[in-house]
C-alpha positions in Angstrom: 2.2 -23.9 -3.8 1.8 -22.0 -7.0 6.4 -22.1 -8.3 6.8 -18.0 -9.6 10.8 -19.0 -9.5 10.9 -19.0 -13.3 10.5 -15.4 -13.3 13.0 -13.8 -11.2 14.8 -12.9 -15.0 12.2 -10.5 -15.3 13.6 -8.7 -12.6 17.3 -7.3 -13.9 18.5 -6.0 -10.3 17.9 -9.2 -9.3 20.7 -10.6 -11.3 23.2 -7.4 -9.4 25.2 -8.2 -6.8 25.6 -6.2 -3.3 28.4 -6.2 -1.2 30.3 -8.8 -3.2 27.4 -11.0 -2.3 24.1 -12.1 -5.4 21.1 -9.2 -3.7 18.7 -10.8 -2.2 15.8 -8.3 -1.4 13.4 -8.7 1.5 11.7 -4.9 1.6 9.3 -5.4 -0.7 6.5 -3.8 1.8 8.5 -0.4 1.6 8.7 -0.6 -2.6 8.5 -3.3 -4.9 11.5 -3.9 -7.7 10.3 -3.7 -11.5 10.1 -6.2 -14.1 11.6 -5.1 -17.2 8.1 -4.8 -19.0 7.4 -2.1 -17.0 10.7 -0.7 -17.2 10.3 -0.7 -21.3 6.9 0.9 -20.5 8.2 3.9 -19.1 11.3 4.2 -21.6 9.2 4.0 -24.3 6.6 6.4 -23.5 10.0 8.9 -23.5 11.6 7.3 -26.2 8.4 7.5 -28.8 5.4 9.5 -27.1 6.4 12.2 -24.6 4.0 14.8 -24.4 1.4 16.4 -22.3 -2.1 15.1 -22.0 -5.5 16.2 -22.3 -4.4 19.3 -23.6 -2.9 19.0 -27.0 -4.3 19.7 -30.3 -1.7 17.3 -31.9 -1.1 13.6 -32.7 1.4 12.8 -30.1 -0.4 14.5 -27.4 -3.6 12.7 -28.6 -1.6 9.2 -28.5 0.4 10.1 -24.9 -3.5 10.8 -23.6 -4.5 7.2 -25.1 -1.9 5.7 -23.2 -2.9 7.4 -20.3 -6.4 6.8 -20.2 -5.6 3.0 -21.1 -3.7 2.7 -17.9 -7.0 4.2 -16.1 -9.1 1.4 -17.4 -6.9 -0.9 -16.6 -5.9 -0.2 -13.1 -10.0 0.2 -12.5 -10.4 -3.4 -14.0 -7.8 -4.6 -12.0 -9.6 -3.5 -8.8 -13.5 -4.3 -10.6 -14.0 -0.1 -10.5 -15.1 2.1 -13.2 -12.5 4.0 -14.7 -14.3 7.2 -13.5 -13.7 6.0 -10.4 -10.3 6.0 -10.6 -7.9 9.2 -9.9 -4.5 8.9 -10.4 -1.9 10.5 -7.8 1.6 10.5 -6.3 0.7 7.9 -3.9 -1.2 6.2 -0.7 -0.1 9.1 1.1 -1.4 11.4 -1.3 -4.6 9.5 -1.8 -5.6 9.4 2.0 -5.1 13.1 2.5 -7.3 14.0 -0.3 -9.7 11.9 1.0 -9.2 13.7 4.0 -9.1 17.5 2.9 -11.4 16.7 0.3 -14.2 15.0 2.3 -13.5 15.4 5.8 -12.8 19.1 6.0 -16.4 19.8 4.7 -18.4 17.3 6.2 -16.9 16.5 9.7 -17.6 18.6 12.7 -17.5 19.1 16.6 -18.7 15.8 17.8 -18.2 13.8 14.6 -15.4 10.7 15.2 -12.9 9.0 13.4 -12.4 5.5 13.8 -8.9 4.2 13.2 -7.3 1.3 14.3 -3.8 1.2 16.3 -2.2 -0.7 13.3 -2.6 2.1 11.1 0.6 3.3 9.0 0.9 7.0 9.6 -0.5 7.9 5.8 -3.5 7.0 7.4 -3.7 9.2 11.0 -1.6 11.8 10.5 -3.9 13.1 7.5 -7.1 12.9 10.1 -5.1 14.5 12.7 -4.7 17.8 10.8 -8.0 17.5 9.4 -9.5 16.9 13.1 -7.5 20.1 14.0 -10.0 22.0 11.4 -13.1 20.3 12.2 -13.0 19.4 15.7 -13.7 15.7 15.4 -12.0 13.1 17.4 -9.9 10.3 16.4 -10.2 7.0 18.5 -8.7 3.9 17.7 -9.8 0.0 17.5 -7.3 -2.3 19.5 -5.4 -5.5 18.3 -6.3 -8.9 19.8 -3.6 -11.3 21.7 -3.0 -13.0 18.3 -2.0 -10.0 16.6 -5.9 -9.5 14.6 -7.9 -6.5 14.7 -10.3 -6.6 17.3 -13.6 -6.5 15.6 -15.7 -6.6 18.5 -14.1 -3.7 20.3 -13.8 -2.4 17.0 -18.2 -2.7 16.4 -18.3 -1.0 20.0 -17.0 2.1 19.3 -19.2 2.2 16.4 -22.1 5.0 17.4 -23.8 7.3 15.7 -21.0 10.2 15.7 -18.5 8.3 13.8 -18.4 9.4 10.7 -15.4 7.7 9.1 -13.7 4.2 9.3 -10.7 4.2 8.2 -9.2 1.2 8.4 -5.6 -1.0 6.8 -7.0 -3.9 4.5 -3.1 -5.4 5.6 -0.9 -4.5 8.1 2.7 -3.4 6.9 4.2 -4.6 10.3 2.0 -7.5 11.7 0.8 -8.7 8.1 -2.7 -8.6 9.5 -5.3 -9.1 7.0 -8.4 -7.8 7.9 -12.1 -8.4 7.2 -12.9 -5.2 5.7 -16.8 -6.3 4.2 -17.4 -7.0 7.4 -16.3 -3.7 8.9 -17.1 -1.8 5.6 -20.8 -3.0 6.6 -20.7 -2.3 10.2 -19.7 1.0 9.1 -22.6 1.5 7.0 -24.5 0.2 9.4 -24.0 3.1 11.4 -24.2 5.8 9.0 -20.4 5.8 8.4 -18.4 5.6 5.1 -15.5 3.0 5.0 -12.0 4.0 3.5 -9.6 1.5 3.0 -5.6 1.9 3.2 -4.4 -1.0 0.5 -1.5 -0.3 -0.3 -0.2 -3.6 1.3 -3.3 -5.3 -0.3 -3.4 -4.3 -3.7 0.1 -6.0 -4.9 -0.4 -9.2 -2.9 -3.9 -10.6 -3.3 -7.5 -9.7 -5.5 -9.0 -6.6 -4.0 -12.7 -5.9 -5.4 -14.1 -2.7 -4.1 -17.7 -3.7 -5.3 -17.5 -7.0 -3.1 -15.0 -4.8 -0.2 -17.9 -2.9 -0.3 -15.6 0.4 0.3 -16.6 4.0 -0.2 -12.8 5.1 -0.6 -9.8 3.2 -1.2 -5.9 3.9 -1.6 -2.7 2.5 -3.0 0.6 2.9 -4.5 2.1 2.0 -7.6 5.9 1.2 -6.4 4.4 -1.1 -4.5 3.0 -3.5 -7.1 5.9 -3.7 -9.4 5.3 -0.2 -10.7 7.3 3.1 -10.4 7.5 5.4 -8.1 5.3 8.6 -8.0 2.1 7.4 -9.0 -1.9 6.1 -6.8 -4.5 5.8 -6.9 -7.5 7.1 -5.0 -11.2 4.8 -5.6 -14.0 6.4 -4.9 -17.8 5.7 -5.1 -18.4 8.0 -8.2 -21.3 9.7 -6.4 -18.9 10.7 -3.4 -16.5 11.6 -5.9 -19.2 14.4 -7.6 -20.1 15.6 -4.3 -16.7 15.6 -3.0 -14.2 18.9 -3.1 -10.9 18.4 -4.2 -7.9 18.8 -2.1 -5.7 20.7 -5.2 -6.5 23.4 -7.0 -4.6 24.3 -10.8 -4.4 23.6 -14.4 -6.8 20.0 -15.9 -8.8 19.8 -13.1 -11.1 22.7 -13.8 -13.5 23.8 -16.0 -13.8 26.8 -16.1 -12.0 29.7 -14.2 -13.6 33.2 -13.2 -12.0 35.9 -11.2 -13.9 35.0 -8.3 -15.0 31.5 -8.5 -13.9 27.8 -10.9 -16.0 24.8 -11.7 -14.4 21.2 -11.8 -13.8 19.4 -14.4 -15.8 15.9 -14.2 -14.2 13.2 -12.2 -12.0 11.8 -12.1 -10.1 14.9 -13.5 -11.6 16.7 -10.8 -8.6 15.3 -8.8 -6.1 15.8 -11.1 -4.3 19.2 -10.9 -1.7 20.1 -12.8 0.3 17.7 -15.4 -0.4 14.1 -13.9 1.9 11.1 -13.4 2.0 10.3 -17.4 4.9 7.7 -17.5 4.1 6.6 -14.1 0.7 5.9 -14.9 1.7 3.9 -18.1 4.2 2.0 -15.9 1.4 0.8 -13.7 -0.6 -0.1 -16.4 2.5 -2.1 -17.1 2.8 -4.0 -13.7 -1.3 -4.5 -13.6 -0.7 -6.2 -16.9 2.3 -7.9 -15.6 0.5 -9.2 -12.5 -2.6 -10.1 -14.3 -0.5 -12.6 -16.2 1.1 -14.3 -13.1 -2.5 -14.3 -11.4 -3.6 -12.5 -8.6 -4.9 -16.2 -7.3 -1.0 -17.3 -8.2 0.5 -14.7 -6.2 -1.3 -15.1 -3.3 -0.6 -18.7 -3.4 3.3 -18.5 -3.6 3.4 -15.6 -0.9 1.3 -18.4 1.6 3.6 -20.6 0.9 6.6 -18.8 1.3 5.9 -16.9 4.3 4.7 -20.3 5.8 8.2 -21.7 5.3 9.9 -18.0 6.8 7.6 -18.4 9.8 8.4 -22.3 10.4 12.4 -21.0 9.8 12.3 -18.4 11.6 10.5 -19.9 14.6 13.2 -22.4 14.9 15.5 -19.5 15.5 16.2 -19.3 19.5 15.6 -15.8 21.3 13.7 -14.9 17.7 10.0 -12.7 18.5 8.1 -12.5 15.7 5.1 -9.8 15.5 2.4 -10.6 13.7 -0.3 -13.6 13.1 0.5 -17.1 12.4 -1.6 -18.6 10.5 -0.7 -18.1 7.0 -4.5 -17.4 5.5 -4.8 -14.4 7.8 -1.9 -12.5 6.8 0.4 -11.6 4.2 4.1 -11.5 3.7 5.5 -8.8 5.5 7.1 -10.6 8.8 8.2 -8.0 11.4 10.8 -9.7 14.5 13.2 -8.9 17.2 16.1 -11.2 17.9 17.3 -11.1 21.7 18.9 -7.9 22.4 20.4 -7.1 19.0 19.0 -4.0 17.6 17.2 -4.3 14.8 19.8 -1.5 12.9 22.2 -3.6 14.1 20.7 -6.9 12.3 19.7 -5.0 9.3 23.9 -3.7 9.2 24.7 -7.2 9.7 22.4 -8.9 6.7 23.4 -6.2 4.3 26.8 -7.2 4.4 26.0 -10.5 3.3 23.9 -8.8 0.4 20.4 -9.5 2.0 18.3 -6.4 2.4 15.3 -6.1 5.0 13.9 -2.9 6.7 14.5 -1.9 10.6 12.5 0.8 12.5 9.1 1.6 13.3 8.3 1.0 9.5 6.2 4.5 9.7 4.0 3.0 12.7 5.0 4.5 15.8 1.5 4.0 17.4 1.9 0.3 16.7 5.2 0.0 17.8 4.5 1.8 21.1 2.0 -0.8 21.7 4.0 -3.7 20.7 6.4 -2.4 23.5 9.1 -2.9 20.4 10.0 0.9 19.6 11.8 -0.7 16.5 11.8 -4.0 15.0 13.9 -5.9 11.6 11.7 -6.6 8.7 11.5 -9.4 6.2 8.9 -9.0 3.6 8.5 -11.6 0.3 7.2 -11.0 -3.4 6.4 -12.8 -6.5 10.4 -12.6 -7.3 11.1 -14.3 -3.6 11.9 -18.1 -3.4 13.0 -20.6 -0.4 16.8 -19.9 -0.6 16.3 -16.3 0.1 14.7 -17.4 3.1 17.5 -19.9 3.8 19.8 -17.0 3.1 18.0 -14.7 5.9 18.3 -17.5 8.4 21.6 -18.3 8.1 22.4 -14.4 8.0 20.6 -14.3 11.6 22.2 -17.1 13.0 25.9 -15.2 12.1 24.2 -12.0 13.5 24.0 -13.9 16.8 27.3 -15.4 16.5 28.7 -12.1 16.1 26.6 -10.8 19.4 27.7 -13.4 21.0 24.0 -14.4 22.1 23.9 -17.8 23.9 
C-alpha cells in the first residue's frame, strides 16, 4: 500500500462541508477535484500572463505561448510521445470525433468495419455512428466475458480483413475493466487495422506509454487527472497525423488561406482551430507535474489498495451487486453496484444527505447497461485524495439507505 493520505490538504474542497456533513467525494470517474497547484496555475496565467498565443508580436504573448508549448512537452512526456504528437482539445469527446471526422470520413468506406467493444462510453460510438452514416462502414461490437473482462478471443474473431478500426476503452468507467490493449493494439495490426484507444479512465490512474500501448490514436481529458475542465488531448502517430485531415477549420491551424483552397499548418497546430485551451492547458501541465510527484507507480498502488478494501466492504453488504471484475490488478477504481430494489437515484439522494457524493445512471453507457440488464446503477469511484474512512463512510451510508427502505 503506497499512504497518499497526507495530501488531501492539497485539495481545498476537500476541507468544505456538504449538507452539514465534512464532503466526501466518490465521482472521481466523471471529473476529478484540483489541487491548489493547479488552481495557482490557472490564476496566475490571468493574473500575470493573459494573452493570445502563437500570434503575437509582443512579450507577453511570446511568454503566454512558452507556457503553452511547455505544457505540450510535458503532457507528451507524461504519456512517452513527442510533443508533435500531441494536440490539445476540449476533451475525450472532442478527441475521438476528430479522430473520427478526421480519419474515418476519408478513408472508411462501404464494406470497411469498426470494431468496438460493448463497454464503450458513448464518446467512443456515437462519433463512429455518424461517421458510419457518411461512409457506409459498419460498427460491430466485441462482448464481455462472465467475469466482467473483454472477451479477447471473440474480440480476435471478428478481426478480418474489412475492419479498419479498433477502437477500444483502455478502462472501463462502469466495470473498471482494464484491458490488454498491446495485445489488441497488435492483433489489430495484425490485420491491417489501426488501434485507437479511449483513456480517459487510464491516463489519471496508472502509466500509459503509447510507444509500449503500441496505439495509433489515443484520447483523454484533463478534468479527469486533476486538471480543469475544457481541455485533451488527441496522440497520434505523427505520420497519421500529416496524412490525416482535420475535423475544424479557422484561425492557427492554417497556413495559408486562398479563395478557393488553405494549407495546414504543421501538426500538431493542424488540429488546433481557433484560440486553444491556454489556461487549461497550463493547468494540465500543472496536474501532470502534480502527479509526476506523487508517482504514477504510487497512485496505482494506493487506488489497489483502496478499491480492494471498497470491494471486500462492499461485498459484505447483503442484497449488494457489484458490476465489474474482482481482482484488483485487472481493474481500476471506479466500482459500479445495485443494492436490492433501491434505485440507484434513490441511493445517490440518500448518500448526499450525509455529504457523500457518488454518480447514479447509465454513466454515459447505455449499451453496457442494456447488457448488464441494470438500465442504471450507483457509482463509487476513488482517487489519490480518497482514504479508508471514505469508504467506511459509504458503507455505513448504504447500510442507513437500506434501513430507510426497509430492506430485510
Amino acid at each position: 500500500m503506497t499512504d497518499l493520505a497526507h495530501i488531501r490538504s492539497d485539495f481545498p474542497i476537500l476541507q468544505e462541508e456538504m449538507n452539514g456533513h465534512p464532503l466526501i467525494y466518490l465521482d472521481s470517474a466523471a471529473t476529478s477535484q484540483k489541487p491548489t497547484a493547479v488552481i495557482d496555475a490557472i490564476s496566475g496565467f490571468y493574473q500575470k500572463t493573459n494573452a493570445n498565443v502563437h500570434r503575437g508580436a509582443y512579450t507577453l504573448s511570446d511568454t503566454a505561448t512558452d507556457l503553452y508549448e511547455e505544457a505540450r512537452a510535458r503532457v507528451a512526456g507524461f504519456i512517452n510521445a513527442d510533443r508533435r504528437e500531441v494536440a490539445f482539445n476540449r476533451g475525450t469527446t472532442s478527441a475521438l470525433n476528430q479522430v473520427a471526422y478526421g480519419w474515418g470520413l476519408n478513408n472508411l468506406e462501404p464494406g470497411d468495419k469498426v470494431l468496438l467493444s460493448l463497454m464503450e462510453h458513448h464518446a467512443n460510438i456515437v462519433p463512429w455512428q455518424l461517421v458510419s452514416r457518411h461512409t457506409g462502414a459498419e460498427l460491430i461490437y466485441a462482448p464481455y466475458t462472465d467475469s466482467y473482462a473483454l472477451d479477447v478471443d471473440a474480440l480476435e474473431s471478428l478481426l478480418d480483413e474489412n475492419v479498419k478500426v479498433v477502437s477500444i476503452t483502455a478502462m472501463s468507467n462502469v466495470l473498471g475493466t482494464i484491458n490488454p490493449i498491446r495485445h489488441i493494439a497488435d492483433a489489430a495490426h495484425r490485420a491491417g487495422a489501426l488501434m485507437v484507444v479511449d483513456a480517459a479512465q487510464a491516463v489519471p490512474h496508472m502509466t500509459v506509454d503509447v510507444k509500449q500501448m503500441d496505439a495509433d490514436f489515443l484520447a483523454f481529458s484533463g478534468h479527469k487527472m486533476l486538471g480543469p475542465t475544457g481541455i485533451g488531448v488527441l496522440y497520434g502517430k505523427l505520420d497519421l497525423l500529416e496524412a490525416m485531415e482535420p475535423a475544424e477549420g479557422g484561425g492557427e491551424m492554417i497556413s495559408d488561406v486562398q479563395l478557393d483552397s488553405s494549407t495546414w499548418a504543421e501538426v500538431p497546430h493542424k488540429f488546433e482551430a481557433g484560440t486553444p485551451p491556454i489556461a487549461e492547458a497550463i493547468g494540465l501541465g500543472a496536474a501532470v507535474e502534480y502527479l509526476e510527484k506523487l508517482g504514477m507507480e504510487a497512485v496505482r498502488s494506493h487506488e489497489i489498495d483502496l478499491t480492494a478494501y471498497a470491494l471486500d466492504r462492499l461485498g459484505a453488504i447483503q442484497d449488494l451487486t457489484i458490476y465489474g471484475p474482482t481482482d484488483v490488478e485487472t481493474r481500476g477504481g471506479a466500482v459500479a453496484f445495485t443494492l436490492a430494489d433501491i434505485h440507484p437515484h434513490d441511493i445517490a439522494t440518500i448518500l448526499d444527505q450525509q455529504g457523500i457524493a457518488i454518480r447514479a445512471g447509465h454513466h454515459c453507457a447505455r449499451p453496457l447497461a442494456r447488457s448488464l440488464k441494470a438500465p442504471a446503477t450507483a457509482r463509487a469511484s476513488f482517487y489519490v485524495y480518497n482514504i479508508r474512512s471514505d469508504v467506511d463512510a459509504l458503507v455505513d451510508g448504504l447500510e442507513k439507505a437500506r434501513e430507510i427502505f426497509g430492506v430485510a
